[in-house]
C-alpha positions in Angstrom: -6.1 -5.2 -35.1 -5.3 -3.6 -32.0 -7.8 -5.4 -30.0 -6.8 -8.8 -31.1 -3.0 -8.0 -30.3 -4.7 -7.0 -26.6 -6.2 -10.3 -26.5 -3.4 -12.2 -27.5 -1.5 -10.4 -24.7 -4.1 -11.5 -22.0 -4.0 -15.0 -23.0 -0.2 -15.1 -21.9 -1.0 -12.4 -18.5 -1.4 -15.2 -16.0 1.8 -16.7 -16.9 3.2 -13.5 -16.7 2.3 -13.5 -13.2 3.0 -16.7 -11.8 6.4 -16.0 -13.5 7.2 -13.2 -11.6 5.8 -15.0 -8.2 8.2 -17.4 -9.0 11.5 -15.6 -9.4 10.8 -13.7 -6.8 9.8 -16.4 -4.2 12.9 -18.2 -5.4 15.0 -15.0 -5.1 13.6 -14.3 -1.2 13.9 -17.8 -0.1 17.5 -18.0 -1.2 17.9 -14.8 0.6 16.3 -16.3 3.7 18.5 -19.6 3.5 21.9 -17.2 2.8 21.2 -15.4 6.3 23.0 -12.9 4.0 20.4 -10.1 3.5 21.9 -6.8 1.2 19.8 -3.7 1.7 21.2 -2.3 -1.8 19.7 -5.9 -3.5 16.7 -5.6 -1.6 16.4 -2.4 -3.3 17.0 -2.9 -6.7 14.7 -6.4 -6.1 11.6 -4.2 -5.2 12.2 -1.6 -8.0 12.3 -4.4 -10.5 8.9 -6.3 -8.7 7.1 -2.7 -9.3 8.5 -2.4 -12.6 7.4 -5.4 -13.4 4.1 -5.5 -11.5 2.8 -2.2 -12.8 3.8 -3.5 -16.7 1.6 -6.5 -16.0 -1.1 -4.2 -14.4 -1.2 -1.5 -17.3 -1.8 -4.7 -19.5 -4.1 -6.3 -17.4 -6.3 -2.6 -17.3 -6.5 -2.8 -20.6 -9.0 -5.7 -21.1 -11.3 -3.7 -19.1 -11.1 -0.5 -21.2 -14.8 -1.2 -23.0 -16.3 -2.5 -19.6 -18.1 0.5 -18.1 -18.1 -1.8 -14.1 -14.4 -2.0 -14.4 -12.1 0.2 -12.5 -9.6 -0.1 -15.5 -8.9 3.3 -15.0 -7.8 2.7 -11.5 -5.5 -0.1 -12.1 -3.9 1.6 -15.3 -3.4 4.3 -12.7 -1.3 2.1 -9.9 0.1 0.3 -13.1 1.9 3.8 -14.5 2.9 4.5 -11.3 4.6 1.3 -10.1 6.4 1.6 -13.2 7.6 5.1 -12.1 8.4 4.2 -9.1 10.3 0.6 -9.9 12.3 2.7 -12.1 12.8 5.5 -9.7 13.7 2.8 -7.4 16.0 0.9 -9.4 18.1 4.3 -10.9 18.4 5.6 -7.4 16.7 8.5 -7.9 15.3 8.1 -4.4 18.9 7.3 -2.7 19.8 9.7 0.2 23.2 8.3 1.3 23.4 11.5 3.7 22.9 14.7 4.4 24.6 17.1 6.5 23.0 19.9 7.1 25.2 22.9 9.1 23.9 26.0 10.5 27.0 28.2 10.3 27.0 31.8 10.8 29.6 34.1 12.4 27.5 34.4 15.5 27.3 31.0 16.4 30.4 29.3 14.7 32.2 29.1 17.1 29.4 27.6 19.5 27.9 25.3 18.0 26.7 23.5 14.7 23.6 21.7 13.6 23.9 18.4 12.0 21.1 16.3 10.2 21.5 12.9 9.0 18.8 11.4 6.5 20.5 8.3 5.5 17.7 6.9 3.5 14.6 8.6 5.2 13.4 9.4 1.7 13.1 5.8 0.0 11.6 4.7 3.1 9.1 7.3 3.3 8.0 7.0 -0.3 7.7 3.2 -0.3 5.6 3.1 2.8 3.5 6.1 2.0 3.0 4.4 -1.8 2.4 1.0 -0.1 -0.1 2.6 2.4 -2.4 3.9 -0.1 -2.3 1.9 -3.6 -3.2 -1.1 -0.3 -6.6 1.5 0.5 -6.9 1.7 -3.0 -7.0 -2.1 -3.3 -9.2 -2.2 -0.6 -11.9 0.5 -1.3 -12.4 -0.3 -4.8 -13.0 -4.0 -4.3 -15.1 -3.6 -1.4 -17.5 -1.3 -3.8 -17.1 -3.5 -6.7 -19.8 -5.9 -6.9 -19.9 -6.6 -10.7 -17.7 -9.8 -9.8 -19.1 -13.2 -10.7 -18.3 -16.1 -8.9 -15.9 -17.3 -11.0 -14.1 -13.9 -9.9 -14.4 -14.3 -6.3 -10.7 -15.3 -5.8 -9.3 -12.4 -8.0 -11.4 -10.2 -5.5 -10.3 -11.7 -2.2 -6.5 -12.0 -3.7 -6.5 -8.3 -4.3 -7.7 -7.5 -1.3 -5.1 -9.6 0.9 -2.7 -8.0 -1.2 -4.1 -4.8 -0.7 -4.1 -5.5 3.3 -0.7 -6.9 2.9 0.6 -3.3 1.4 -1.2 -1.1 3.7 -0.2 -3.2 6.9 3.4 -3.4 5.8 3.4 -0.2 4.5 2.9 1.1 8.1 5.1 -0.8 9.4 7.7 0.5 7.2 7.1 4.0 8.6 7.0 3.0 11.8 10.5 1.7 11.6 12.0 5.2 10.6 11.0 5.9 13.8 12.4 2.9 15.9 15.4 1.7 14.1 16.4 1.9 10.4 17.6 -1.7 10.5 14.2 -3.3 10.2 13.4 -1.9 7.1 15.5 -4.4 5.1 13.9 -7.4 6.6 10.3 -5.5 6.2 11.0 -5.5 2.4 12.5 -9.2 2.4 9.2 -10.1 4.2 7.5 -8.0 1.6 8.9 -9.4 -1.4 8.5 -13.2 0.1 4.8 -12.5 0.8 3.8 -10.3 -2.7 5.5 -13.2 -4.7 3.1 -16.0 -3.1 0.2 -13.8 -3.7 1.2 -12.8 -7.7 1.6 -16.6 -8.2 -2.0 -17.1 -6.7 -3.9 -14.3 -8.6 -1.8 -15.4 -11.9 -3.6 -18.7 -11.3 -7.0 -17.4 -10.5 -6.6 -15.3 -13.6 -6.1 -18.0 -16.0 -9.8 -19.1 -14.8 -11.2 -15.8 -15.4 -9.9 -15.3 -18.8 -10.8 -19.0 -19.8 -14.4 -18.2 -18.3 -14.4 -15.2 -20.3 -12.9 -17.6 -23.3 -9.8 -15.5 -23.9 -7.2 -18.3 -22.8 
């Protein structure tokens, strides 16, 4: 029973996908067109994609589960924690508006104080370092898997742009703490506009894999 209800939910995962490709692209071209770009909807717009991403992941992990040459393990893994991290993202649990941080003493009061801003340094670190290495994950685990068939050659070469696509970005988006905070709302526009053409694509190529397979 629970196996069939498994199966049943793969049959409808590629529309999942290309759903969420869609609403998204949608959502970052109407951004684009706007020239109206909110860093607080950004935000909340990536914390939902990761929400929904890793639900779609931790479903898509499970049809592997029996399969001893796939790395279902690994994509429940990023699947669990994109969840996390969409909803860590989306509560703002990760928010720092800002921080002031004042060395005070009666010594030195009256000379001088010590202030720190951090005005989002956390959210941008986390994202970047989680894009950096679920991207090396992508990476690494498709360049040793070599159980694909052909008909699973495009699933491969889709998760590995996107896993290029995370690790690049992801740099970048640590880089940009460094140069000037304002990028990093128009490196997560770009992000979301570029991970939503590559869902749509790898909801596609999945529908051929699962009707290879003769589960859709």
């Amino acid at each position: 029973m629970y196996y069939m209800k498994i199966q049943n939910l793969l049959k409808k995962a590629w529309i999942y996908y290309v759903v969420i490709g869609l609403i998204f692209l949608i959502f970052s071209i109407k951004i684009i067109i706007s020239n109206h770009i909110n860093e607080d909807i950004l935000l909340r717009a990536l914390g939902v994609l990761f929400l929904m991403m890793g639900f779609g992941n931790i479903i898509y992990s499970l049809e592997g589960i029996k399969n001893k040459e796939f790395y279902w393990g690994e994509i429940l893994f990023w699947g669990v924690l994109e969840s996390i991290t969409g909803f860590l993202i989306v509560k703002e649990k990760l928010v720092v508006e800002k921080f002031i941080l004042l060395e005070i003493s009666s010594a030195v009061e009256k000379i001088s104080s010590l202030e720190l801003e951090l005005e989002g340094y956390i959210i941008i670190f986390y994202i970047g370092t989680f894009l950096i290495f679920r991207g090396l994950s992508n990476i690494v685990t498709n360049i040793y898997n070599v159980s694909l068939n052909s008909k699973e050659v495009l699933v491969k070469c889709l998760i590995n742009l996107i896993g290029i696509d995370d690790f690049c970005l992801g740099i970048v988006i640590i880089i940009c703490m460094y140069i000037n905070l304002d990028f990093f709302k128009y490196i997560i526009l770009l992000y979301i506009f570029i991970t939503s053409i590559f869902i749509i694509l790898f909801g596609i190529s999945l529908k051929k894999v699962l009707k290879n397979k003769g589960i859709a």
